[in-house]
C-alpha positions as CSV (number, residue, x, y, z in Angstrom):
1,X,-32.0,36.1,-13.0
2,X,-29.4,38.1,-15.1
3,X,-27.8,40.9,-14.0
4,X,-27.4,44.6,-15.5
5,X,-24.2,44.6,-17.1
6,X,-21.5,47.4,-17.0
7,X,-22.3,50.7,-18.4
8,X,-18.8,51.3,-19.9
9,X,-18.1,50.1,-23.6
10,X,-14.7,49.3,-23.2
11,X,-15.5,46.3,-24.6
12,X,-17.0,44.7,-28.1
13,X,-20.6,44.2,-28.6
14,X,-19.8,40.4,-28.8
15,X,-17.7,40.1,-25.3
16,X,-20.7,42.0,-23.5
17,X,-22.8,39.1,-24.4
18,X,-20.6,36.7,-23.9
19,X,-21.6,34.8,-20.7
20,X,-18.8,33.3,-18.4
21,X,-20.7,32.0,-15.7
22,X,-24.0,30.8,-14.8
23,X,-25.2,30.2,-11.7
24,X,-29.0,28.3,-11.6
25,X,-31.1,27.8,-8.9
26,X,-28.4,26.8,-6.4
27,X,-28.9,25.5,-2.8
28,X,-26.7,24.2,-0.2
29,X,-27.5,23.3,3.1
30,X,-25.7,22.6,5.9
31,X,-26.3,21.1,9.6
32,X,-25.0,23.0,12.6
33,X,-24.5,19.5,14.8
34,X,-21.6,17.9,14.1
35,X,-23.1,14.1,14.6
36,X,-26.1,14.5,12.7
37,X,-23.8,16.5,9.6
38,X,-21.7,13.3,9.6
39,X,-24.9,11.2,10.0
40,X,-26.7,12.9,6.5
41,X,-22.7,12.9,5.3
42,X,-23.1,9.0,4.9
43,X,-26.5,8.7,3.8
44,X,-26.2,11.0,1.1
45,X,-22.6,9.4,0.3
46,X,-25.0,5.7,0.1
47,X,-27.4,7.2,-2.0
48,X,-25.0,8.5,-4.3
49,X,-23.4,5.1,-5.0
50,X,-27.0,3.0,-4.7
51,X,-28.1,5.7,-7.6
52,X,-30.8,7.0,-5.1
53,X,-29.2,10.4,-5.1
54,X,-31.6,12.6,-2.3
55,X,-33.5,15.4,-4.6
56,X,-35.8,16.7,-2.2
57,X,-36.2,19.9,-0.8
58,X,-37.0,19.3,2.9
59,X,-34.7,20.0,5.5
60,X,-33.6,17.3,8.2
61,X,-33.5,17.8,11.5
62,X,-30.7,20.5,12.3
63,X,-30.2,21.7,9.1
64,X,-30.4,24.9,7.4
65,X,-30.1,26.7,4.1
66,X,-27.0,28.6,3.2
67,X,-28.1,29.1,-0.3
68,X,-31.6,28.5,-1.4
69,X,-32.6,29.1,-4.9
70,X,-29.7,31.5,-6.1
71,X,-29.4,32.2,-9.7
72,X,-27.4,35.0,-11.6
73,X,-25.3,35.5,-14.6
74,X,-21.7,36.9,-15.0
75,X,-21.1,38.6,-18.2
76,X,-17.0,39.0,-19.5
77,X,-15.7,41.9,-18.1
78,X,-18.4,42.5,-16.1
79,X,-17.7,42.9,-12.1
80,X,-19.9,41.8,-9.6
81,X,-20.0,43.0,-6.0
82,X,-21.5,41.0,-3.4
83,X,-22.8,42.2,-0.5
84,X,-24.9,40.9,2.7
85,X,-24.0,40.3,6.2
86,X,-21.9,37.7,7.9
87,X,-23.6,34.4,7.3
88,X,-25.6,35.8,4.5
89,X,-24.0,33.0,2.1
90,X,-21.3,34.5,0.3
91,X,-18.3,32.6,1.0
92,X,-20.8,29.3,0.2
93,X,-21.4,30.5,-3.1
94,X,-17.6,31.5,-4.4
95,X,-16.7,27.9,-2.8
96,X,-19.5,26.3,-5.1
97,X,-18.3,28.3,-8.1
98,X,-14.7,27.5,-7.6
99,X,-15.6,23.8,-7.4
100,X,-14.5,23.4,-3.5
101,X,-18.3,22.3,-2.3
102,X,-21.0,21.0,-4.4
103,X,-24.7,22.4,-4.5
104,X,-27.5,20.5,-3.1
105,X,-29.7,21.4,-5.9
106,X,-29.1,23.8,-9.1
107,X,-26.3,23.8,-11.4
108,X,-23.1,26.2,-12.3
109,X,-21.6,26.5,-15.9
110,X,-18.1,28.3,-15.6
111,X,-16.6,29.2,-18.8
112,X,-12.8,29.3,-18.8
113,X,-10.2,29.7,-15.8
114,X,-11.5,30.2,-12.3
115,X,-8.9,31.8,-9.8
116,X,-10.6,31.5,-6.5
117,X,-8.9,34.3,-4.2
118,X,-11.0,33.1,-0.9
119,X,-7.9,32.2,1.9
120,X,-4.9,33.5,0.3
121,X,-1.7,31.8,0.7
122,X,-4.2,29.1,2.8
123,X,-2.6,26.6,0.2
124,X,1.1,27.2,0.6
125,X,3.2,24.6,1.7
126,X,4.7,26.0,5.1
127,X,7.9,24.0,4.8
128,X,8.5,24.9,0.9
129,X,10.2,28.3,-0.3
130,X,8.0,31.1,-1.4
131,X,9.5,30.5,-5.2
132,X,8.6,26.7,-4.4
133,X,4.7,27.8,-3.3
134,X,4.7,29.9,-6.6
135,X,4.9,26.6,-8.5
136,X,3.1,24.6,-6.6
137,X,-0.2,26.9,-6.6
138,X,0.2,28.3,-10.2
139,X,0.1,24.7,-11.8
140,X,-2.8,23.7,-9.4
141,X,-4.6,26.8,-11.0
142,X,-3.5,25.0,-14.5
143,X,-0.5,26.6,-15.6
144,X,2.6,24.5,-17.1
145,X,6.3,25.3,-16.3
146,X,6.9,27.5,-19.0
147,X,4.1,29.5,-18.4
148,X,5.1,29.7,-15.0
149,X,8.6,30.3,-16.0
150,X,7.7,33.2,-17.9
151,X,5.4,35.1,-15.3
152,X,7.9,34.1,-12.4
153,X,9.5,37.5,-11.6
154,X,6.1,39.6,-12.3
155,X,4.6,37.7,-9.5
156,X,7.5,38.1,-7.3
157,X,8.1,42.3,-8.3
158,X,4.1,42.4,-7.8
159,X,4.2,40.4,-4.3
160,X,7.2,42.8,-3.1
161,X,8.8,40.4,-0.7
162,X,12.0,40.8,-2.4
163,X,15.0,38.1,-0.8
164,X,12.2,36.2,1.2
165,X,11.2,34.4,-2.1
166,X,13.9,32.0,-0.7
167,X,13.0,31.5,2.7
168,X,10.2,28.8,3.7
169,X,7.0,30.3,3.8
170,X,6.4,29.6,7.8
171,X,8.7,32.3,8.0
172,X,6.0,35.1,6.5
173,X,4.1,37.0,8.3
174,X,0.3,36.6,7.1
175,X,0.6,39.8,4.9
176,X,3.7,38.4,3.2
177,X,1.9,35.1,2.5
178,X,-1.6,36.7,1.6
179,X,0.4,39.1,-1.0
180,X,2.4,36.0,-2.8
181,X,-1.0,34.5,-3.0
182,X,-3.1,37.4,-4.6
183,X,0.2,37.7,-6.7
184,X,0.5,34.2,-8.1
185,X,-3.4,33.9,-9.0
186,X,-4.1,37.1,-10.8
187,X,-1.1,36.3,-12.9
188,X,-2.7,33.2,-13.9
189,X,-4.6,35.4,-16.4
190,X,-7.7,34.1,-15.1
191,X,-11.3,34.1,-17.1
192,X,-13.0,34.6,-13.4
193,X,-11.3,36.0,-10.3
194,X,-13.2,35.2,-6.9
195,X,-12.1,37.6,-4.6
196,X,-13.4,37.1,-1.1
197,X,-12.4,40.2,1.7
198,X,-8.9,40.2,0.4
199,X,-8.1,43.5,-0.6
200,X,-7.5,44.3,2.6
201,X,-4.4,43.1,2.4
202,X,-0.8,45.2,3.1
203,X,-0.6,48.8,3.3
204,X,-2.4,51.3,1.2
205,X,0.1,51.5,-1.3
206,X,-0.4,47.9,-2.2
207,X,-4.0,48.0,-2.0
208,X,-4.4,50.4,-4.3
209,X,-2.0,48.5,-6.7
210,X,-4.2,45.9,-6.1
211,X,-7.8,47.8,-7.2
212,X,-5.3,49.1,-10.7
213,X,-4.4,46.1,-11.4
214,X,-7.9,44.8,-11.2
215,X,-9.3,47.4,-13.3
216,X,-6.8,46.6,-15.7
217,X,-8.0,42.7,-15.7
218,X,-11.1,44.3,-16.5
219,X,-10.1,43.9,-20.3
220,X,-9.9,40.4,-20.2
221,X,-11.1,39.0,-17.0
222,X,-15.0,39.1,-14.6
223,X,-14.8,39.2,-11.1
224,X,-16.6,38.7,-8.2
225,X,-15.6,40.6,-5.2
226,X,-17.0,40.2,-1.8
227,X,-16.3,43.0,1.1
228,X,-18.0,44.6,4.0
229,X,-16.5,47.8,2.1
230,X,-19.3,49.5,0.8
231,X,-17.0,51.7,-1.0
232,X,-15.2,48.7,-2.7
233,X,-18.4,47.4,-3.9
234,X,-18.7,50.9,-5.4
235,X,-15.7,51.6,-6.9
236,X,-14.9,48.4,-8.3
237,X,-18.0,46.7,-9.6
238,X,-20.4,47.2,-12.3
239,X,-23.2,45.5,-10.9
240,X,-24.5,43.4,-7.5
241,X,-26.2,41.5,-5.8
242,X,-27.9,41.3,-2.1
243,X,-28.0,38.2,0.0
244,X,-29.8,37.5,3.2
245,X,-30.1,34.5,5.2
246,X,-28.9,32.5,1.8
247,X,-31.5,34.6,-0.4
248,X,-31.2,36.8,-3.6
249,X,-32.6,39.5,-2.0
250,X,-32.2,42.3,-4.8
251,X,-30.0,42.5,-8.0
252,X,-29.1,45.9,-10.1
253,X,-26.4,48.8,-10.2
254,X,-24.3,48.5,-7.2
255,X,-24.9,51.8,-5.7
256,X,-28.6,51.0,-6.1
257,X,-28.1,47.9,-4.1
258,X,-25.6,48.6,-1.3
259,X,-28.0,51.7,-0.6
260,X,-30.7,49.0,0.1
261,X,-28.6,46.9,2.0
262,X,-27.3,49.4,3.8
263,X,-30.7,50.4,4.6
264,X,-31.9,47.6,6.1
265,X,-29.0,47.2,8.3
266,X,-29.9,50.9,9.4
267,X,-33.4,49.7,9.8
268,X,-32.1,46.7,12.6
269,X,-30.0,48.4,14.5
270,X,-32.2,51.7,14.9
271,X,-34.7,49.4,16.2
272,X,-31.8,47.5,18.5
273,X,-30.2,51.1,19.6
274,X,-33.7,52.2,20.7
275,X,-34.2,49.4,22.9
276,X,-30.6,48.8,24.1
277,X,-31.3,52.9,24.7
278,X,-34.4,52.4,26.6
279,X,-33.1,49.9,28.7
280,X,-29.7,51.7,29.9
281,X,-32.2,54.3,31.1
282,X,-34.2,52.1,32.9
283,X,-31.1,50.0,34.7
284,X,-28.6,52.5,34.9
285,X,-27.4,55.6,36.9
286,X,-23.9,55.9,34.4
287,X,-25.5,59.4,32.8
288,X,-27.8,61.9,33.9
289,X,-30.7,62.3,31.5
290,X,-32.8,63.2,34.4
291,X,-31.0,66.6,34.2
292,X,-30.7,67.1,30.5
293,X,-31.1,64.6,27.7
294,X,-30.6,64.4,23.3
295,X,-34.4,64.8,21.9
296,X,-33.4,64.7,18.1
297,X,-30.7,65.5,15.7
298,X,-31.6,66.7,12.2
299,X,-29.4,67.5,9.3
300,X,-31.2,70.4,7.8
301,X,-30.4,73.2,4.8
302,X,-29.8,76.7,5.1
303,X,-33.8,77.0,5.0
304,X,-34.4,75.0,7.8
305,X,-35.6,71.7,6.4
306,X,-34.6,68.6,7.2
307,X,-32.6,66.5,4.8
308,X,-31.8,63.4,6.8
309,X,-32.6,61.5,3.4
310,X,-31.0,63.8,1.0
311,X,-27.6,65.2,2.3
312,X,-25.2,66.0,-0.1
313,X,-21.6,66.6,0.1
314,X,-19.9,70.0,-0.3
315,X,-23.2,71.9,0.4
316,X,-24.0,74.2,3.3
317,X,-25.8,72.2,6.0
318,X,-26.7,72.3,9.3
319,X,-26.8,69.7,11.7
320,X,-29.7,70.6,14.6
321,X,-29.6,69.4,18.1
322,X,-32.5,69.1,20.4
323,X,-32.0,69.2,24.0
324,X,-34.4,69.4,27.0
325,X,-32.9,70.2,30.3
326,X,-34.7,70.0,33.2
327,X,-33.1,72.6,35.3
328,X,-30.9,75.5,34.6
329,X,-27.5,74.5,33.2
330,X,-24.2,76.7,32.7
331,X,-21.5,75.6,30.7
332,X,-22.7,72.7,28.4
333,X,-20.5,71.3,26.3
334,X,-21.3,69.5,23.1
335,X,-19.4,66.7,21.1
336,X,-19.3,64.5,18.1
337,X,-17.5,61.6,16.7
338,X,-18.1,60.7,13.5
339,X,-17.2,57.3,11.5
340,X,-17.2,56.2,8.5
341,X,-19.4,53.0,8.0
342,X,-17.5,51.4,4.9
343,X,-13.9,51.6,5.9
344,X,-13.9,49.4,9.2
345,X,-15.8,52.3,11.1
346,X,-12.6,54.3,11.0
347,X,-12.9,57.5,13.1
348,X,-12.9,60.8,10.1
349,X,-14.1,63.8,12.3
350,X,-14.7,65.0,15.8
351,X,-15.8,68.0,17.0
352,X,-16.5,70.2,20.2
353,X,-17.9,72.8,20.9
354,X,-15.8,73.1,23.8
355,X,-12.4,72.7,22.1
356,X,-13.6,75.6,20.2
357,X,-14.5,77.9,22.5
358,X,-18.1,77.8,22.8
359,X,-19.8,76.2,25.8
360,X,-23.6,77.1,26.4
361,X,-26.3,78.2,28.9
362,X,-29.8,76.9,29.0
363,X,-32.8,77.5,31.0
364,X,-34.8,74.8,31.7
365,X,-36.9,73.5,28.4
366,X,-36.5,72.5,25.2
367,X,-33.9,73.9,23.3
368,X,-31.9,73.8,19.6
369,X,-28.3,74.0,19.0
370,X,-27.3,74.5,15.3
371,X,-23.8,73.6,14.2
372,X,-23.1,75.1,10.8
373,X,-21.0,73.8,8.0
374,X,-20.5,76.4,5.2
375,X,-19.5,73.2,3.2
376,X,-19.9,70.0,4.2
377,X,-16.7,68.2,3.5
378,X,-17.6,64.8,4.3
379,X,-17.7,62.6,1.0
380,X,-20.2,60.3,-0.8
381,X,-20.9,57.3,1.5
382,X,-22.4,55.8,4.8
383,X,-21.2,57.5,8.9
384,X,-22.1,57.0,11.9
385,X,-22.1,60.0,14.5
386,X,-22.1,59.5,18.1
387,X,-23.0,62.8,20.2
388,X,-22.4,63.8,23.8
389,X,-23.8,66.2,25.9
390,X,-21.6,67.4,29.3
391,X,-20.9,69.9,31.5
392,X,-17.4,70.7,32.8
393,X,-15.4,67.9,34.5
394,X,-16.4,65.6,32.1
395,X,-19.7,65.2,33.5
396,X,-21.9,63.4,30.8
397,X,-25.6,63.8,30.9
398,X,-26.5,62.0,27.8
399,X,-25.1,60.1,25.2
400,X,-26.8,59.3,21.6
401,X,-24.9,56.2,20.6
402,X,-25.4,55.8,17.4
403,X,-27.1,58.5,14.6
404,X,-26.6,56.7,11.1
405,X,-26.9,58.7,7.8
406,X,-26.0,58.8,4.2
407,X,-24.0,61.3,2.3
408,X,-24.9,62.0,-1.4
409,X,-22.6,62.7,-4.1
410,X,-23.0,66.2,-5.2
411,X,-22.6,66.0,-8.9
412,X,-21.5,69.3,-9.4
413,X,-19.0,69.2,-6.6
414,X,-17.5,65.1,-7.3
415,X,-15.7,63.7,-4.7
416,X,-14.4,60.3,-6.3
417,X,-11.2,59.3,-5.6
418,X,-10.8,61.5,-2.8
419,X,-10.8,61.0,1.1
420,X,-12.9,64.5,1.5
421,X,-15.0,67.4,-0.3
422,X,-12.4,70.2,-1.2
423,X,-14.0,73.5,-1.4
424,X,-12.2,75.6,-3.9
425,X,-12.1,77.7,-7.3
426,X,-10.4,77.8,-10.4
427,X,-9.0,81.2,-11.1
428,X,-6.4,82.6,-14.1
429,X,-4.4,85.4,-12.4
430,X,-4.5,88.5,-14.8
């Protein structure tokens, strides 16, 4: 299966074509008990040297696939985000590439340098200085001394870890170590960069250093990059791929595919909020749905209709809440908590009605209450709202856990690069 290449033509014709790694119908398995895995350990190890080298597809007793049947292409200065959920098989298939673990089946061709970025600093010598680590790691990723030599102080300068290059590296904290160890392999010049969940590394000033610097290996370098950052995956790469339970699931532009991903994970836990839902109301007394309780939430336009599947940022929207209460209520407060999906379900807005000034009365039926946003300022990607209902005293009556939804780019009001929508207007004063 090959993979859409970038849209951009920073690059020649000739390098677009140019294919640096390929990755054909690979499988690994694995065995989750620990006797039997060193049981098939040495009978595969005896068939190897007897030349009777196991080639079936069957799985043993215990075992299970972590990749089966995964094939792909990496272009040059193509980058390819890879995205599925934990177990899903993505660490297993950088390791392959990287040469740490060999397939079961299939076959990789690498062409040129491969950095593998999967545990930084995991190599580092704990006794040895970090200027000792430097040369230790960067000549196992196949650089001489002189070419060490030469790139010394820009890995140092890029690691910022100033006078603790001299101190033995069990001195670092993790950060420390993880920066000298993204900092000595991208200056490698690598022809592939493997980049497993570490960009999460430092503080956001070095993190964004880190995505620059990326973009600028771009020129001369493909990567893979794997995060549960769905706006990572957007920003960085130029194509990706879906895996599930060790399966290509779907291939294509990234925002194509983590909006299928994320999906199905919307999907699952829908269907597990429902019933984790219906069962706190059957088992517990904690809130008070018997007196009022959420029916719906809708996000809607200024018309009225719904747009859970379309909402767009910096657009006039609003959100609908249904509510039935079952006896006359005075004083009913409303809240919501919003996350943001992508970026470690960091809380990005919360708002009550109570806070500002507007608490409700209700007879006893089914009612709406519409929250307007003139412009919604969220931008592009995937939240999580959480909405209470309570009257004074903190006395919940119901709690929706968990209302997922997707935010659109608006292309007429863009939002890249920036935390939130900014309504404004560009005006010449006369």
């Amino acid at each position: 299966m090959t993979l859409l290449t970038s849209d951009q033509d920073t690059f020649e014709q000739s390098q677009d074509d140019e294919v640096v790694l390929s990755v054909k119908n690979v499988s690994k398995r694995f065995c989750r008990d620990l006797k039997k895995s060193l049981f098939y350990g040495i009978q595969d190890i005896a068939g190897e040297v007897f030349g009777a080298q196991r080639t079936d597809v069957e799985l043993r007793k215990g075992e299970f696939w972590a990749l089966n049947d995964v094939s792909f292409e990496l272009r040059r200065g193509e980058a390819l985000g890879l995205v599925g959920a934990n177990g899903a098989g993505k660490t297993t298939l950088l390791r392959i590439i990287s040469g740490l673990i060999k397939p079961d089946h299939g076959s990789v061709e690498v062409k040129g340098r491969v950095a593998p970025l999967i545990a930084l600093g995991a190599g580092f010598n704990p006794i040895l200085t970090g200027r000792e680590n430097i040369y230790v790691n960067m000549s196992i990723l196949g650089l001489s001394k002189q070419e060490i030599d030469e790139r010394f102080d820009q890995v140092v300068e890029f690691a910022e870890i100033g006078e603790a290059i001299d101190a033995p590296v069990q001195s670092y904290s993790s950060g420390m170590a993880a920066r000298l160890g993204f900092a000595s392999a991208i200056h490698t010049k690598p022809d592939i960069l493997l980049i497993d969940e570490v960009l999460a590394v430092g503080d956001m000033k070095f993190r964004a250093k880190c995505y620059r610097h990326l973009a600028m290996l771009r020129k001369t370098c493909s990567f893979i990059l794997v995060s549960h950052d769905s706006n990572a995956i957007l920003a960085v790469s130029s194509s990706a791929i879906y895996l599930s339970k060790g399966k290509l699931i779907t291939s294509g532009k990234p925002k194509e595919v983590v909006s299928f991903y994320e999906n199905q994970l919307l999907s699952e836990k829908k269907d597990s909020l429902k019933q984790s839902r219906d069962d706190n109301r059957e088992t517990s007394n904690r809130f008070h749905a018997d007196i009022a309780k959420i029916l719906s939430i809708d996000f809607c336009d200024l018309e009225g209709n719904a747009i859970n599947n379309n909402i767009r940022s910096g657009l006039p929207t609003i959100l609908k809440i249904k509510i039935q209460a079952n006896k006359f209520l005075e004083g009913l407060r409303v809240e919501i908590l919003i996350h943001d999906r992508a970026n470690m379900n960091q809380k990005v807005l919360r708002l009550s009605s109570y806070t500002d000034e507007n608490v409700f009365a209700l007879d006893e039926g089914i009612h709406e209450i519409n929250l307007f946003f003139p412009f919604l300022c969220l931008k592009e990607g995937f939240y999580d709202a959480k909405i209470y209902i309570s009257l004074e005293g903190h006395f919940i009556l119901d709690v929706l856990e968990s209302h997922q939804f997707e935010l659109i780019e608006n292309t007429s009001q863009n939002t890249i690069d920036s935390l939130y929508f900014q309504p404004r207007e560009w005006i010449i004063p006369k």
